[in-house]
FIVOLO-852403 format. One record per residue: x, y, z of N, C-alpha, C in turn; residue in one letter. Coordinates in steps of 0.02 Angstrom, whole numbers. Layout:
REM FIVOLO-852403
- nc1,nc2,nc3,cac1,cac2,cac3,cc1,cc2,cc3,type
- X,Y,Z,X,Y,Z,X,Y,Z,A
...
//
This chain:
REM FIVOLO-852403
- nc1,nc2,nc3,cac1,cac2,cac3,cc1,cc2,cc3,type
- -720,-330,-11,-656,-341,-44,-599,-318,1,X
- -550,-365,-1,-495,-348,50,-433,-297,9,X
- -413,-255,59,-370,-205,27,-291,-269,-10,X
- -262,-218,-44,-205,-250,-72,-148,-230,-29,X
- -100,-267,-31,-36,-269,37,2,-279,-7,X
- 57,-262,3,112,-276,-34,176,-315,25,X
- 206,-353,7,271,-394,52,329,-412,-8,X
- 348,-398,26,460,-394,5,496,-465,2,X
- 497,-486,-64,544,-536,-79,600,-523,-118,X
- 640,-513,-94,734,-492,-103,713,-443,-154,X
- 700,-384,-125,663,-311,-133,628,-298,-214,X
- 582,-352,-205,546,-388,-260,456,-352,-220,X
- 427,-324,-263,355,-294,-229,307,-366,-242,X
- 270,-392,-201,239,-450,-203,152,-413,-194,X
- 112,-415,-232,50,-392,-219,12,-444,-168,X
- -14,-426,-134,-57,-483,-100,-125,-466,-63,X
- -185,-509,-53,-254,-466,-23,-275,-554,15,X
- -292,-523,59,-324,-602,119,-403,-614,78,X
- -414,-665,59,-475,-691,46,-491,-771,57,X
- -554,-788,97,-554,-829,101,-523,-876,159,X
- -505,-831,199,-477,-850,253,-404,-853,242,X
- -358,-855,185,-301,-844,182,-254,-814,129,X
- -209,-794,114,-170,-755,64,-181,-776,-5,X
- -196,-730,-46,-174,-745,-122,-112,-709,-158,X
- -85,-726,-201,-35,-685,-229,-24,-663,-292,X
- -30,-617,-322,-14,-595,-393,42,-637,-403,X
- 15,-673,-457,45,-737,-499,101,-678,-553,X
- 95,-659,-544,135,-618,-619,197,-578,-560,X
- 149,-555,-522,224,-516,-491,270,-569,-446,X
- 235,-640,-444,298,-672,-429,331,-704,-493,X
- 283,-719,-545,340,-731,-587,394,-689,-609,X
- 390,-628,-592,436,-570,-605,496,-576,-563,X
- 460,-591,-502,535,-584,-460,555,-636,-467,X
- 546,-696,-477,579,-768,-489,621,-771,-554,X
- 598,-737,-610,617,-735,-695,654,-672,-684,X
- 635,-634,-654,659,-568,-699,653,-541,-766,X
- 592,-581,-784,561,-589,-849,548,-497,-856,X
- 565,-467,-944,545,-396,-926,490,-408,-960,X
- 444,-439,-973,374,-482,-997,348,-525,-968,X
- 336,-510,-897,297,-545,-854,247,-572,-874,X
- 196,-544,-905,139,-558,-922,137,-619,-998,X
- 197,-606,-1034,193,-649,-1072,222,-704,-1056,X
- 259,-716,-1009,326,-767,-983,253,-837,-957,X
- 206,-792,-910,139,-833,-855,88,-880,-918,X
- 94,-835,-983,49,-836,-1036,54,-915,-1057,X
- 150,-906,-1082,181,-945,-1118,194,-1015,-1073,X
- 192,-1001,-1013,219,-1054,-958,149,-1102,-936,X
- 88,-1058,-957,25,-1088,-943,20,-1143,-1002,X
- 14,-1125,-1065,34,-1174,-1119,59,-1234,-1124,X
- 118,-1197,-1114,195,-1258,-1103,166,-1318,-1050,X
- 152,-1283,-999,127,-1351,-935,59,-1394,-987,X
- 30,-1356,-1002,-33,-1397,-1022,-27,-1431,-1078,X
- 19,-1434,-1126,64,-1453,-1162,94,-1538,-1153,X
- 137,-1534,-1103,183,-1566,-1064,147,-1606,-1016,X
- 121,-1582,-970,104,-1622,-916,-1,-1615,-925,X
- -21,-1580,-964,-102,-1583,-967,-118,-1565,-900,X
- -98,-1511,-876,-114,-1493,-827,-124,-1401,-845,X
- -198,-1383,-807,-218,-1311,-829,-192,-1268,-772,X
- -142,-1210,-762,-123,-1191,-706,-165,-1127,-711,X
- -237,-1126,-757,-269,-1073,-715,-346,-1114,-665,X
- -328,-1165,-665,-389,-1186,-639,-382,-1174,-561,X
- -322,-1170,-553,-309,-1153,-478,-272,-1084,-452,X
- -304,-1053,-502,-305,-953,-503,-364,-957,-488,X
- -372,-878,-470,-448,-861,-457,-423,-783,-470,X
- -467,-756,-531,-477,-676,-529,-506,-641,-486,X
- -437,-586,-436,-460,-546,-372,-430,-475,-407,X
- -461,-422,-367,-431,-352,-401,-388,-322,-344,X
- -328,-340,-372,-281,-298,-342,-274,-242,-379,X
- -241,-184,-314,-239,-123,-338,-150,-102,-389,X
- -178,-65,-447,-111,-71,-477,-72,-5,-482,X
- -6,1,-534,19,44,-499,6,131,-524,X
- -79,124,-552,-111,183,-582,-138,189,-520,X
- -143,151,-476,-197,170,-404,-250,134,-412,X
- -296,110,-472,-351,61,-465,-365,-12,-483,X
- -393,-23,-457,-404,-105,-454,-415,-132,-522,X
- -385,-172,-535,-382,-221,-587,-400,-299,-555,X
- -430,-347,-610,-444,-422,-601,-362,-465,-616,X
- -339,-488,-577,-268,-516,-560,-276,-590,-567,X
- -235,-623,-604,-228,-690,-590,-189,-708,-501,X
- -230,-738,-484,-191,-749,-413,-191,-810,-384,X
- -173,-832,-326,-149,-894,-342,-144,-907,-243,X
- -180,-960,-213,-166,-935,-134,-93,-989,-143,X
- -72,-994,-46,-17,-1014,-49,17,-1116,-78,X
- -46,-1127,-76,-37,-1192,-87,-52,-1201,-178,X
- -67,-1168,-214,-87,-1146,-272,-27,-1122,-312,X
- 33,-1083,-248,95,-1040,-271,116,-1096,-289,X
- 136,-1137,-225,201,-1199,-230,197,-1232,-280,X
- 118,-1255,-333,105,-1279,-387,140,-1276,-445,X
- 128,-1199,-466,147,-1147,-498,246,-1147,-489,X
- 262,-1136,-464,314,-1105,-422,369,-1176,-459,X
- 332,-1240,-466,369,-1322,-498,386,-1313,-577,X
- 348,-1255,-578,348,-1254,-677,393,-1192,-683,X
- 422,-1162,-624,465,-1112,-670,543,-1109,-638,X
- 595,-1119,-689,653,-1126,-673,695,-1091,-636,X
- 712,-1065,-583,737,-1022,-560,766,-1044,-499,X
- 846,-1026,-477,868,-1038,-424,865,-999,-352,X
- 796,-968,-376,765,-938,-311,677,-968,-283,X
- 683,-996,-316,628,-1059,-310,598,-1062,-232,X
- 674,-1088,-222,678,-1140,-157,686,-1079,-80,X
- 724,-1030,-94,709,-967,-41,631,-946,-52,X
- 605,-938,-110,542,-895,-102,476,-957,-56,X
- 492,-1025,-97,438,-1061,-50,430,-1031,44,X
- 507,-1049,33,514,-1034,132,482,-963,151,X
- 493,-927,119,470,-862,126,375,-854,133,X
- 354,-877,58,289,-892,40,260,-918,117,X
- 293,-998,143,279,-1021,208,259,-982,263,X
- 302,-931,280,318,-899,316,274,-827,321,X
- 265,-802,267,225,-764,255,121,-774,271,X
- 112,-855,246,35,-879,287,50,-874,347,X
- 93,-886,356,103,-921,441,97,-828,489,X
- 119,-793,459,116,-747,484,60,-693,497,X
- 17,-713,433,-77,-686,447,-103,-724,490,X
- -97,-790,479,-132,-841,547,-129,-799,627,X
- -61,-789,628,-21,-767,710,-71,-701,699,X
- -61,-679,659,-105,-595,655,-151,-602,660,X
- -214,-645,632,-265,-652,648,-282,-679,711,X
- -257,-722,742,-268,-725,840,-247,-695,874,X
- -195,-640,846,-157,-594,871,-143,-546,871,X
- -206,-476,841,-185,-413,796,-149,-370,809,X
- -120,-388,870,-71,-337,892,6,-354,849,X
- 1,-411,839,83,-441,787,73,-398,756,X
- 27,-381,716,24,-341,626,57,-280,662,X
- 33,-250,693,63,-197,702,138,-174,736,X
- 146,-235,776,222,-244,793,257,-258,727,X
- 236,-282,681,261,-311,608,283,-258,565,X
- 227,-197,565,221,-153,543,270,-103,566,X
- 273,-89,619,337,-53,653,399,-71,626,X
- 429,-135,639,465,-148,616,504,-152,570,X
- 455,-167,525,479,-147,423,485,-63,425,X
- 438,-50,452,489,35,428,525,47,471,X
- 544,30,535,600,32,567,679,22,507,X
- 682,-64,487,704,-66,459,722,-50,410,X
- 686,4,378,695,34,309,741,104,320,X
- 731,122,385,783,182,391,734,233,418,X
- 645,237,456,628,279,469,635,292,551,X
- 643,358,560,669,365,623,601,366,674,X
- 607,354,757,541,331,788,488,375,778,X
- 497,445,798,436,488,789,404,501,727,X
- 422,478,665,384,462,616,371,402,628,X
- 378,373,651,334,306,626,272,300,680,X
- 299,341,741,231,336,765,157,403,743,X
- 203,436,698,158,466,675,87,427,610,X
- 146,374,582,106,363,530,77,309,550,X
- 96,257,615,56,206,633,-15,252,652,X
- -26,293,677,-67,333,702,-107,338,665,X
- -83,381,604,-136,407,536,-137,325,495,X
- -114,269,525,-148,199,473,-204,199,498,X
- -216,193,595,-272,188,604,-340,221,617,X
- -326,290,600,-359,341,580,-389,331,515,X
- -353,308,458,-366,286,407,-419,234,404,X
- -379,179,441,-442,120,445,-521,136,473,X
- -508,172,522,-576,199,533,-617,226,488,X
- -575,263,449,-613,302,388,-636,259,330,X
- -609,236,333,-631,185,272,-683,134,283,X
- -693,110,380,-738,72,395,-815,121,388,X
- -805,175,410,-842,220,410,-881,214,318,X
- -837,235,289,-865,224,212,-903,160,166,X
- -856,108,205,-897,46,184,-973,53,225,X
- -978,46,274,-1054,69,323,-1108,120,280,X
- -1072,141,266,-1120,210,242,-1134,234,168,X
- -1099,176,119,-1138,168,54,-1074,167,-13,X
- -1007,171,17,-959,150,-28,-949,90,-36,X
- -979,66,-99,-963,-6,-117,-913,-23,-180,X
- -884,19,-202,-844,4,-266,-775,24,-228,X
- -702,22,-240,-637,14,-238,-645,113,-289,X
- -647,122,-330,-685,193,-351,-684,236,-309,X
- -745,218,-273,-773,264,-232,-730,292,-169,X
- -681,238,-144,-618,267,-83,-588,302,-140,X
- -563,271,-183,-519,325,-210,-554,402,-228,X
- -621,399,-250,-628,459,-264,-656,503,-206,X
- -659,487,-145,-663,535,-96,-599,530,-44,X
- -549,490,-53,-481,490,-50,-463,556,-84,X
- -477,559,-160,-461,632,-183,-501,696,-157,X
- -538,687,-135,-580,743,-95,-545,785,-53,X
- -521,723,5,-504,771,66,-456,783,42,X
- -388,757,-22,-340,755,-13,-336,848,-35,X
- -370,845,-101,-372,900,-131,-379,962,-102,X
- -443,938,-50,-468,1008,-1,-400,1012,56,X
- -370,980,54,-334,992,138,-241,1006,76,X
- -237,1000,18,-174,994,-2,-166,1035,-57,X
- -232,1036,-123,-246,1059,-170,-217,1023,-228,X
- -194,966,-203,-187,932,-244,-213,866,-236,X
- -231,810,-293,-244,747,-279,-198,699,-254,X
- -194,641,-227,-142,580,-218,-111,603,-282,X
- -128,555,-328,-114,544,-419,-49,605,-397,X
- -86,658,-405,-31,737,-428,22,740,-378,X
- -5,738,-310,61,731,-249,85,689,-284,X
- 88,623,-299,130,573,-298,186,587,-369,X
- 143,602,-410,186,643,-487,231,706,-450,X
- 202,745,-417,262,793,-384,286,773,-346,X
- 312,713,-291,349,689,-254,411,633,-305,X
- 382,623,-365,435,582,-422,411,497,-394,X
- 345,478,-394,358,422,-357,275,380,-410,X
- 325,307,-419,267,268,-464,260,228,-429,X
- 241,179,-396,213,106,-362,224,123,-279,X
- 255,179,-276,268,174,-194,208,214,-173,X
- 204,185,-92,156,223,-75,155,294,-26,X
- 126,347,-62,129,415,-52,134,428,34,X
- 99,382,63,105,421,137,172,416,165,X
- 210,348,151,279,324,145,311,382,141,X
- 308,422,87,363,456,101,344,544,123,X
- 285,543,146,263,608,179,324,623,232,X
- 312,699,266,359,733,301,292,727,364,X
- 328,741,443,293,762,471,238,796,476,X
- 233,866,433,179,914,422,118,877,363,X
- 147,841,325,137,817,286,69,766,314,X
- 83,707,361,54,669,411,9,690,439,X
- 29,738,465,-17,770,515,-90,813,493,X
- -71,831,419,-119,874,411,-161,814,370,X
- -138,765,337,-171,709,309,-228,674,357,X
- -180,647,429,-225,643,483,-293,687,503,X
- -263,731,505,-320,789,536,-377,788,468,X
- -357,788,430,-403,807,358,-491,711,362,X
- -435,667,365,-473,615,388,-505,572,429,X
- -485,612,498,-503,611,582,-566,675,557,X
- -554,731,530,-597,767,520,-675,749,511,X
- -653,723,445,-725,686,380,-736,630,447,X
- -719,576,472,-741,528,499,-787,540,554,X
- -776,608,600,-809,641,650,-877,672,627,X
- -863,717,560,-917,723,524,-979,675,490,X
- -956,624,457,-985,551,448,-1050,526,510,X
- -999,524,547,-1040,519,624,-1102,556,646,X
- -1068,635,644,-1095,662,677,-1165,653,658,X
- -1155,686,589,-1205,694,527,-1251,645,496,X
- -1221,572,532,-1252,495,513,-1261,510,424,X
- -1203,515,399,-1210,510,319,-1222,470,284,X
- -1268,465,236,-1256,401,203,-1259,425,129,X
- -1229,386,70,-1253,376,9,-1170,431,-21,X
- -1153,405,-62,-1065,447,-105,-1072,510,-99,X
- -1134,555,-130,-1151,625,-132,-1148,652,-69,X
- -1177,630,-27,-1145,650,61,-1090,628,77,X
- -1074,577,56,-999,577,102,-942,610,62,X
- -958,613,-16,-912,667,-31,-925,738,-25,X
- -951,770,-3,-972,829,46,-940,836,97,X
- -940,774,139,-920,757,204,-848,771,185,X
- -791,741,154,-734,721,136,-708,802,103,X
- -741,847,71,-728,915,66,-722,941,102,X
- -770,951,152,-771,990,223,-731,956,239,X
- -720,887,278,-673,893,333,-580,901,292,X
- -585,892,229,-523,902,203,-512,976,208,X
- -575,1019,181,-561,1103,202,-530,1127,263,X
- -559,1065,326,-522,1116,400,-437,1092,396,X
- -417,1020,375,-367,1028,360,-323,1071,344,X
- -354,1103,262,-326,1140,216,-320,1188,246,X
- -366,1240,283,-383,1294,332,-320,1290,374,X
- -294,1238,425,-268,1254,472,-185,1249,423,X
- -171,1203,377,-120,1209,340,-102,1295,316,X
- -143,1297,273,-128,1365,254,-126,1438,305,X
- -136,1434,371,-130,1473,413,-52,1460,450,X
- -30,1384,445,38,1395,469,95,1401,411,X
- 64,1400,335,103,1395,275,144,1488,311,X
- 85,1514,290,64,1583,300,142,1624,361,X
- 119,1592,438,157,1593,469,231,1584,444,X
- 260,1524,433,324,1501,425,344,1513,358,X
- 299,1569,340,323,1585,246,354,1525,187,X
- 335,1478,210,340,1412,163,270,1356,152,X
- 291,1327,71,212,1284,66,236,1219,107,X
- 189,1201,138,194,1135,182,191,1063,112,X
- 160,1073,61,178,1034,-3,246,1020,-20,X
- 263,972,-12,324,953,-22,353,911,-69,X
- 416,919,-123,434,870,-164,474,825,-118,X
- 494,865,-95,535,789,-39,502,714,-27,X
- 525,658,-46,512,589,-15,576,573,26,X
- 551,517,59,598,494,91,653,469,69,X
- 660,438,13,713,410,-30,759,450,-37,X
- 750,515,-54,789,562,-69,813,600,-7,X
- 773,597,59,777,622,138,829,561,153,X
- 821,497,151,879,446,189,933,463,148,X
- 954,469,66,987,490,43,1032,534,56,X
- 1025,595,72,1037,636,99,1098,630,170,X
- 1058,587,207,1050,574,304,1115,519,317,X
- 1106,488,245,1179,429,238,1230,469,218,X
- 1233,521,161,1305,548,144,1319,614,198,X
- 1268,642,238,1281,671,299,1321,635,358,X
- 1303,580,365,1327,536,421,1363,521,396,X
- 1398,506,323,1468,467,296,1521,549,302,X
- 1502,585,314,1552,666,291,1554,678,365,X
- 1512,671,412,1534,640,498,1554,587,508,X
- 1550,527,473,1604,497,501,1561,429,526,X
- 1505,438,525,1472,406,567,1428,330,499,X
- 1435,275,541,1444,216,512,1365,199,515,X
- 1319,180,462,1240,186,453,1262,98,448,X
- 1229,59,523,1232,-12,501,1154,-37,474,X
- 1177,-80,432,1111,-115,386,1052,-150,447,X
//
């Protein structure tokens, strides 16, 4: 199962996961951003009807139930819809953003294709969007760093006996707990943050000890040739403990918790009415 991605239509969250050789899209979260429906789910319900109604045409025959991840953290079965499936869809609902999102939609296949002969784009791609969002360079090469630290870890887990969407998350909470003492879920409730994603708005120390906590477990994995959830969540304690270990020895030092409510939202916040009280002009 392919992870869930999220992409930005006129700062509209678009769920999306590659299957099949190309993109599908949560049918509901584009009808959201197209409607602005505050009943997404009933707007797709009522619009499925209406077409079959009208024109005798079934617009779930060309859905397919995939589980994207939602904004509790676990996977749910999604009506989804790939890109030639959207544009279908996309004829039955009224909206004078219709005609920008196709181009977009376009643009968006076209851009896994280039990624897939090209994996170095994704990550130039990747730079970029948080460039543009306002993060400054040495974070971002911190967190490109800990993505692919990440990916390793997770390749590591699929290999070695995690087969459910579950099972990352629940040794996701492992290291997080051992290296933080708290879970994602709870960081993310003490950072004030629902659908966004938690590493997003980590601090430097923050990164780093996340990194180290899952560079840890992955070395261990290895070493140890683990297999089966009960070992690798073992694995994912320990290496989240040396984390936690080296955290709490510099907490210790610098007489502050490295746990932080701070996100970034509230850090750029900040960084704009600083630079507006200097004087200094933040271009878009």
């Amino acid at each position: 199962m392919e992870p869930t991605q999220i992409a930005i239509f006129k700062k509209k969250e678009i769920r999306k996961t590659f299957h099949n050789g190309g993109w599908w899209f949560s049918v509901i979260d584009v009808v959201e951003a197209l409607t602005e429906s505050t009943n997404a789910r009933d707007y797709w319900y009522r619009m499925k009807v209406r077409v079959e109604d009208e024109e005798g045409i079934q617009l779930s025959t060309i859905c397919r139930q995939l589980k994207l991840k939602a904004s509790d953290g676990k996977y749910y079965e999604t009506d989804c819809a790939d890109t030639e499936g959207m544009f279908r869809i996309i004829q039955s609902i009224p909206s004078p953003k219709a005609e920008p999102f196709k181009r977009w939609l376009a643009k968006v296949g076209y851009e896994r294709v280039r990624e897939i002969e090209n994996p170095e784009l994704a990550t130039k791609r990747t730079r970029m969007l948080y460039k543009l969002k306002g993060y400054p360079e040495d974070w971002i090469e911190k967190r490109m760093r800990g993505i692919a630290i990440r990916e390793e870890l997770t390749d590591e887990w699929q290999k070695r006996g995690a087969k459910h969407p579950d099972d990352y998350e629940i040794l996701t909470a492992e290291i997080s707990k051992a290296t933080f003492g708290v879970t994602p879920k709870e960081y993310k409730k003490l950072k004030g943050l629902k659908r966004e994603n938690l590493r997003d708005h980590m601090d430097d120390f923050e990164i780093i000890f996340t990194m180290l906590g899952e560079r840890a477990t992955t070395e261990i994995h290895r070493t140890e040739d683990s297999k089966g959830m009960k070992k690798l969540s073992g694995d994912a304690k320990a290496g989240g403990a040396i984390a936690g270990g080296a955290r709490k020895k510099l907490e210790k030092r610098l007489g502050r918790s490295v746990v932080s409510k701070k996100n970034f939202k509230k850090m750029s916040k900040k960084k704009i009415m600083k630079d507006e009280k200097r004087g200094v002009v933040t271009k878009d």
